[in-house]
N, C-alpha and C positions, 0 to 999 in steps of 0.2 A: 383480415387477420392471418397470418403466416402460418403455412402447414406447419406442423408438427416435425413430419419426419414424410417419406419416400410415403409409405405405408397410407399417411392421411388424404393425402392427394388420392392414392389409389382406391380410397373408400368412396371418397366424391365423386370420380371416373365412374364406379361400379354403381352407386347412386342412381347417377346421371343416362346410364344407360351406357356408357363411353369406354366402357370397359370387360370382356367377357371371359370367364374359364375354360378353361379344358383340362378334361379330368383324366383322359387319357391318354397312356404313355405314350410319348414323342421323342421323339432321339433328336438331341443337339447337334447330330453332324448333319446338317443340308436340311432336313425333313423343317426343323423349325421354321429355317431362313422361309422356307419354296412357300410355305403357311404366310407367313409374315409380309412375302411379297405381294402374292395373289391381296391380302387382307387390306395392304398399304395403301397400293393402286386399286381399290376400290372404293376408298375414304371410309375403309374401317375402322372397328375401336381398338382401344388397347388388346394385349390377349395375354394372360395367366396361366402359363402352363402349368398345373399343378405338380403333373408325376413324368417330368424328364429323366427318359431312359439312363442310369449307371449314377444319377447325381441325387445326396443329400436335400436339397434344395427347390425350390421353384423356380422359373425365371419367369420375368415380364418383358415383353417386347411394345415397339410402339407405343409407347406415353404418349410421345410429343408430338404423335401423328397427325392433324390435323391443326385448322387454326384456331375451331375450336376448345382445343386441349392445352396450345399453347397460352391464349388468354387467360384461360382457367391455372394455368403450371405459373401464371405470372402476376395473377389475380387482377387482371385488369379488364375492361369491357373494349380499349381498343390500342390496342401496339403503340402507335404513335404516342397514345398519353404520357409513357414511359420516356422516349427522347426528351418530351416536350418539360418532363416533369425535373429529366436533369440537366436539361440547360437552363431550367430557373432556378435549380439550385447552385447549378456555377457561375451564374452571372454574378462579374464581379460589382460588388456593391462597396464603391469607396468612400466610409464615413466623414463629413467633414465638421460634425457638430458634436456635442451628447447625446442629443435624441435618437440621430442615425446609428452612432453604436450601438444604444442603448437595442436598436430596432432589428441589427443586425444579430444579435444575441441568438435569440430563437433558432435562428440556420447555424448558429456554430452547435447550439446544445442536439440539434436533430442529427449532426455531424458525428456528435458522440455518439449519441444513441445508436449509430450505425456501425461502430466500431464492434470486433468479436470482445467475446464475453468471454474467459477462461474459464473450464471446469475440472472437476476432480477426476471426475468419470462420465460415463453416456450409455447408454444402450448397445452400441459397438461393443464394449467391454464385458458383456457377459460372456462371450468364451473368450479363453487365452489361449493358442495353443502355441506355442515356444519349442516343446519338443517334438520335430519330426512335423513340422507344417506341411500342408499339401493341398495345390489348388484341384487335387482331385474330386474334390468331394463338392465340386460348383459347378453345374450345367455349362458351361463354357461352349459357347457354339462354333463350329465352322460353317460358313456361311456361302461359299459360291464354292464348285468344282474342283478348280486349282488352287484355292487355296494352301498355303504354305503348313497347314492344320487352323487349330484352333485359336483364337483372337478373343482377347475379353476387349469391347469395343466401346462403351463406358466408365473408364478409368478417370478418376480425379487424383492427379497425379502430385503432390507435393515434393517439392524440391526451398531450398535456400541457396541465397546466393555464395558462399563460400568465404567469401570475401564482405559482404557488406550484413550478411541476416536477412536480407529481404527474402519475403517469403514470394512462393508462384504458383498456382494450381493449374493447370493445364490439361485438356485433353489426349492424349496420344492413343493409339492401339499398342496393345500387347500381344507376340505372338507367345504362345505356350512352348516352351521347349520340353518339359517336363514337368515334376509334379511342384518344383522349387523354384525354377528359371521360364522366364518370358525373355522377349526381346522389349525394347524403348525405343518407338518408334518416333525421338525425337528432330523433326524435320531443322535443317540450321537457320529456319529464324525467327524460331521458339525460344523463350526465355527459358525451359527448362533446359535445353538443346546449350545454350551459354550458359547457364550454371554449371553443364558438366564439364564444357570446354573449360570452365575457371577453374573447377577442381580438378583436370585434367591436367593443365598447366602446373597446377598444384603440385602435381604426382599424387594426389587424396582422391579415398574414395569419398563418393556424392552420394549420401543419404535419402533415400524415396521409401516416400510413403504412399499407399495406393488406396484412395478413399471408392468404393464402388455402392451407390444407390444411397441417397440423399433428398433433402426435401428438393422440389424443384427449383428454387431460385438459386441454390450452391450448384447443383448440376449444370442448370446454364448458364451457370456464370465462368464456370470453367472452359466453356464454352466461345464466350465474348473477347472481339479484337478490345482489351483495355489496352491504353499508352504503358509504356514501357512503366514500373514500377507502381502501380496502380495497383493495391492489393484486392484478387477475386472476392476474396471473401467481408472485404469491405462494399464490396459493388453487390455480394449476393446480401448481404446488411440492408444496402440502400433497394433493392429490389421487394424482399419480404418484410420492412419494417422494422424490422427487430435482428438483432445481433446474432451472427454465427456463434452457436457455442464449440468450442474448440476442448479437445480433449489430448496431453500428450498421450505420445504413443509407447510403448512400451521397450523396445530395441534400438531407436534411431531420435534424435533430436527431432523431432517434428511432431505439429499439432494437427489432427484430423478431425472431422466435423463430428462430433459426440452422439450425431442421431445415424450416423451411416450403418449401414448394412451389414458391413464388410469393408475390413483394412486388410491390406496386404503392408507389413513392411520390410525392407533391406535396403539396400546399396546396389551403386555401378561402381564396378571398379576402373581405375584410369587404364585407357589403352584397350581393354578387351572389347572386340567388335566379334559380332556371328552373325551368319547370314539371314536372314529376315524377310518373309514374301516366299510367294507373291501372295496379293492378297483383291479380293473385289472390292475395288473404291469405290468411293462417291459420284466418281467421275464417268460411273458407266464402264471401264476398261479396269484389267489388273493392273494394280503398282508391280512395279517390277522388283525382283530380287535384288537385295543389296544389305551392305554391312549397318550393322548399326548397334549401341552398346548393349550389353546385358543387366537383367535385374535378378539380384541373385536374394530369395527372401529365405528374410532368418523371424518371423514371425507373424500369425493369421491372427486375427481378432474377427470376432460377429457378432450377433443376435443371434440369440440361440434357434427362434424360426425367421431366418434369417433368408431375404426373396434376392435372385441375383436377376439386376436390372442388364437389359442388352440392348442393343441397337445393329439393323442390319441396314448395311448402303449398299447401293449399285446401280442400276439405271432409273435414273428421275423417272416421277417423284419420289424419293422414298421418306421417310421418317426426318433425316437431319437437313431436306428443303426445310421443311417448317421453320426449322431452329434457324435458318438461315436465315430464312424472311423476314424472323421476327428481330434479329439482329439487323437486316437492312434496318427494318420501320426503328426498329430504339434507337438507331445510330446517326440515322439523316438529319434529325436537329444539329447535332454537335458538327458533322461535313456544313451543312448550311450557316453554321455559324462560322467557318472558316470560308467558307465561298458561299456570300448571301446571294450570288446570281439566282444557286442554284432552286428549281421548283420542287422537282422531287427525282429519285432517281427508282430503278427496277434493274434489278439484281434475276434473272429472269432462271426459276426452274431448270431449264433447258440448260442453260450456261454454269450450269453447277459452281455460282456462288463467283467463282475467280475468272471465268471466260470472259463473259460479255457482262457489260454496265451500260447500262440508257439512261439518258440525261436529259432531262428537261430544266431551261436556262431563260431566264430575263434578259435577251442578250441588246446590250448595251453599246457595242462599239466594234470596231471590223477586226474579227481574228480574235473577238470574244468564245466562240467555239473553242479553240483549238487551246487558249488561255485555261479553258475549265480541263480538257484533257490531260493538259501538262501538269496541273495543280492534282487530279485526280492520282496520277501517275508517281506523284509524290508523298503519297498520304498514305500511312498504314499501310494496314492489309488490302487496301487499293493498286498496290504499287504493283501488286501480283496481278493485275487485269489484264488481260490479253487483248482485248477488241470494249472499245468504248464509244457511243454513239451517243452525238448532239445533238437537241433538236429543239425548237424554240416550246416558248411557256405552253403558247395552246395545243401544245400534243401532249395526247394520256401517252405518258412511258408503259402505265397499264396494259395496256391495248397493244398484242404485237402483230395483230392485224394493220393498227393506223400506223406502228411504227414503219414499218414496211412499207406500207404505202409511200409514206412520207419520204422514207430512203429511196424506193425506186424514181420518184418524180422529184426529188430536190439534190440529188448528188448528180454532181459531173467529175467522174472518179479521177480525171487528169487534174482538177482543182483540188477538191472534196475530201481527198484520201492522204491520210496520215500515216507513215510506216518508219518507226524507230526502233530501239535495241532496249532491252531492262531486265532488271527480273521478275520472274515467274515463279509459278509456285510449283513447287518441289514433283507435286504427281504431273505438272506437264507433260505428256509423251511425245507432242509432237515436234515441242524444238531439236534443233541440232544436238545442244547442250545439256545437261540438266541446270533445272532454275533459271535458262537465261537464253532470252532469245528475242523474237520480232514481237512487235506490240502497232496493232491497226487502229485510228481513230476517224472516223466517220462523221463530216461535219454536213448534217441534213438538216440543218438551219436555212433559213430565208434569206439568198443572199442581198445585198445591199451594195448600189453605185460605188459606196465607200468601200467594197473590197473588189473593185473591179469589174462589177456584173453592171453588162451600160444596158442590159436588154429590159424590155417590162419583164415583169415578174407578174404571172396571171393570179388574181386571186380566186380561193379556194369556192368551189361551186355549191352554193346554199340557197335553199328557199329565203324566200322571203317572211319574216314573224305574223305580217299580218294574214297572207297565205296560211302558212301554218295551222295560227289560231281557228280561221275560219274552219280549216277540216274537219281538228278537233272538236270543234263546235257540232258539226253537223255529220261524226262518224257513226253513229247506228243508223242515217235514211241511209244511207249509203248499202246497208246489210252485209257487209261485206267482213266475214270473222278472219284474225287475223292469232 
């Protein structure tokens, strides 16, 4: 059954043990983060600050931290059920009788059922405030040393397309400029990032709405690579069962989730850029300084005890690996249904999501390897992968001990190695360029006579089953505790 709102979840955390308070006063600049870290990398639980130093409010960090907390934020007993559950609902089912329409009926009416619900109002709407709005009054955290200041790092960021209506919820960071103006950290191959450029072109200003703390399926849906025009809040629909309720917003054409926390709404105006950053990524290092448009708000709406949700990133793992992971495991069905070689793939911690991709493959035919790299290279948010490695079906991608393995004894880098040009994603620091640079693929596959390897090829060293068994059989004469 779908939470409720941000709030319900966080009852079941608190339930469950997965969730703990702090009752005394903590200051949002750095002291939070340095708590949040230590808590992170230790597979902590959530944490509830109650009385953050200068702010109104509470904040919650760490939700998502854990795999734990993710299953539970998604209600599922295992990630992968979720891929598996929408690629059998996209499979196309071409009727060719009455009875198969008749049969397909059911998947169009769960279709609806998935679609947002409009409403009059929501919980959001109990305060308005219109005159003299201010994000002062929200624990808003600075999170690493150099920070540029303060970042709300949780933004459900609504925008329309200008031009078509198409609605887009996105995550971005916002830096604070003051009590009215943030920055829109939108990266250029964000959809909301092309809404502005269309109302830019325009000479119009681009209406935003800023949804901040929501039941979890809208959160991480904002979250998720959907294909271009693919609306979030239909995918957070099909995630919790039951239909986003939408609520217009008060000052700007746009609808916001009717259970959120807190809305932020105004405009970008076309043309205006301020400087932005630096800020502690995901990536382990600062984004650097650079321009990017302003959000200028002409209106706050919240719950009157109203909890400001945050997220802190910086050197793996922290809090947004989960949310990564769990976007690998929901998303590999749908890759695998465009490349059925594929066995499974590992998005690995360390690789912060966009570096490195491991690949295990059913390979089939000579220069199958390097087939899946160039298909991988084409695909979405793939296309931003820096270093991608092959390696046949019987290797755990899991495993980056066996991967390794595998690499040092099956690569002869004069064959093996893959080195072309593409793009990257935006916080890359090490290309030459920004977004655009060299891309490695690593083919640690088993070579085959058919791509020129005339030598034997040793097979891998294993007991023998019947060996085995015996041991097992007779491991306690043995005495030997292990």
């Amino acid at each position: 059954m779908a939470y409720k709102d941000l709030r319900e979840f966080m009852a079941l955390l608190e339930k469950r043990g997965l969730l703990k308070r702090v009752k005394v006063e903590v200051d949002p600049i750095l002291e939070i983060a340095e708590i949040n870290d230590r808590v992170v990398k230790a597979g902590g639980p959530a944490i509830l600050f109650e009385n953050p130093k200068g702010a109104k409010f509470p904040c919650v960090v760490n939700l998502f931290g854990s795999f734990e907390r993710m299953k539970l934020a998604l209600e599922v007993e295992d990630l992968d059920d979720i891929g598996k559950e929408i690629l059998e609902f996209l499979e196309p089912e071409i009727p060719t009788n009455l009875i198969q329409k008749l049969k397909a009926l059911p998947k169009l009416k769960r279709l609806s059922d998935f679609l947002p619900r409009y409403v009059k109002s929501g919980p959001c709407k109990e305060v308005i405030i219109k005159d003299n709005p201010s994000l002062d009054i929200f624990p808003i955290l600075k999170t690493w040393p150099q920070d540029g200041g303060r970042f709300i790092t949780l933004p459900m960021v609504f925008t329309k397309d200008p031009e078509t209506g198409e609605r887009n919820c996105g995550m971005y960071r916002m830096q604070v400029y003051d009590s009215k103006t943030t920055g829109m950290h939108w990266h250029m191959h964000k959809d909301g990032a092309r809404h502005y450029r269309k109302a830019e072109a325009m000479g119009k200003r681009l209406e935003v709405a800023v949804a901040i703390g929501a039941d979890p399926a809208v959160m991480y849906s904002s979250t998720a690579p959907l294909p271009e025009g693919i609306d979030e809040m239909l995918f957070a629909g099909f995630l919790r069962k039951s239909p986003v309720e939408l609520v217009k917003c008060e000052t700007v054409d746009l609808e916001v989730p009717a259970n959120a926390e807190i809305v932020l709404e105004g405009y970008c105006e076309p043309g205006e850029r301020r400087i932005e950053g630096p800020f502690g990524d995901h990536t382990g290092y600062y984004s650097l300084k650079d321009e990017f448009p302003v959000f200028h708000i002409t209106c706050i709406t919240h719950r009157r005890d109203a909890i400001y949700p945050a997220t802190i990133v910086g050197k793996p793992p922290m809090e947004d690996c989960y949310i990564a992971k769990a976007t690998e495991r929901i998303f590999l069905p749908l890759m695998k249904k465009q490349l059925p070689e594929i066995v499974d793939i590992n998005l690995p911690i360390e690789g912060v999501f966009h570096n490195i991709a491991i690949v295990s493959i059913d390979k089939r035919y000579p220069g199958h390897a390097r087939k899946v790299m160039y298909a991988l290279w084409g695909m979405g948010q793939m296309s931003f992968t820096k270093m991608i490695v092959v390696v046949d079906k019987w290797v755990n991608v899991q495993d980056p001990s066996e991967v390794v393995w595998r690499i040092g004894n099956n690569v002869d880098p004069k064959r093996d190695i893959v080195i072309l040009e593409g793009p990257l994603d935006v916080l890359e620091h090490a290309s030459q360029l920004p977004a655009y640079g060299g891309k490695l693929g690593i083919d640690a596959t088993k070579k085959w006579p058919s791509e020129g390897f005339t030598r034997p090829w040793p097979d891998d060293i294993e007991m023998s089953s019947e060996i085995k068994d015996l041991v097992t059989r007779r491991w306690q004469e043995y005495g030997i505790e292990l």
